[in-house]
N, C-alpha and C positions, 0 to 999 in steps of 0.2 A: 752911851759910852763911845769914843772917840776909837776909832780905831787907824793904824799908822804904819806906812811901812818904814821899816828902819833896817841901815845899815851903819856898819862900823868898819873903819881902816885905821889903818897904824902905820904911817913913814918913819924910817929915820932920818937923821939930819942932813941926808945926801938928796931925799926926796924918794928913796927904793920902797915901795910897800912889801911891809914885811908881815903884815896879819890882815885878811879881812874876812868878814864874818855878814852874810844877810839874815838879820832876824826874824825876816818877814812882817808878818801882819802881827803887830802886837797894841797892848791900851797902853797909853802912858797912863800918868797915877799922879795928883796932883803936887808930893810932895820930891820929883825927880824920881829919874829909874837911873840904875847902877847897872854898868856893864864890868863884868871881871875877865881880864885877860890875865893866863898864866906867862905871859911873854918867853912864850917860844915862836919862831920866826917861821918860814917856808918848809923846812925844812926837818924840824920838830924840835930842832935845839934851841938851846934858849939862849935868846939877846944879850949883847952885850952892857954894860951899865953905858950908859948917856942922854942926849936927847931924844924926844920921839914927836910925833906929830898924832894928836887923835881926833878922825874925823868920822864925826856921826852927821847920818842925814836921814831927816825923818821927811818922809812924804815932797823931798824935792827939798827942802832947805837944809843948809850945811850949814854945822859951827865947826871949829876947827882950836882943839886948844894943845899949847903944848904942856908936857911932862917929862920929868925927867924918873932912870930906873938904875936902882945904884945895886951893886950887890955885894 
């Protein structure tokens, strides 16, 4: 089993990181792994509806995709 460090951040469209999160050491799983954010910001409230930016990086490589959160 593969094991990976992974982390998670969240910009918004200004480029401000407004969540991040270190998973540590965890297995991926071959069919993807789900991470759930309650989109609350810094500060515990929660984000406004727009763009956001999510960057995961496992073991030193990043993807970066965007998303949008409407409410």
């Amino acid at each position: 089993e593969a094991i990976a460090d992974v982390e998670v951040a969240v910009y918004d469209v200004r480029g401000r990181l407004v969540h991040a999160r270190d998973l540590g050491r965890v297995t991926p799983v071959a069919d993807g792994n789900e991470y759930a954010w309650d989109c609350t910001g810094p500060g515990g409230g929660r984000v406004a509806s727009g763009v956001y930016w999510a960057a995961i990086e496992i073991d030193g490589r990043r993807s970066v995709r965007k998303f949008t959160v409407f409410r």
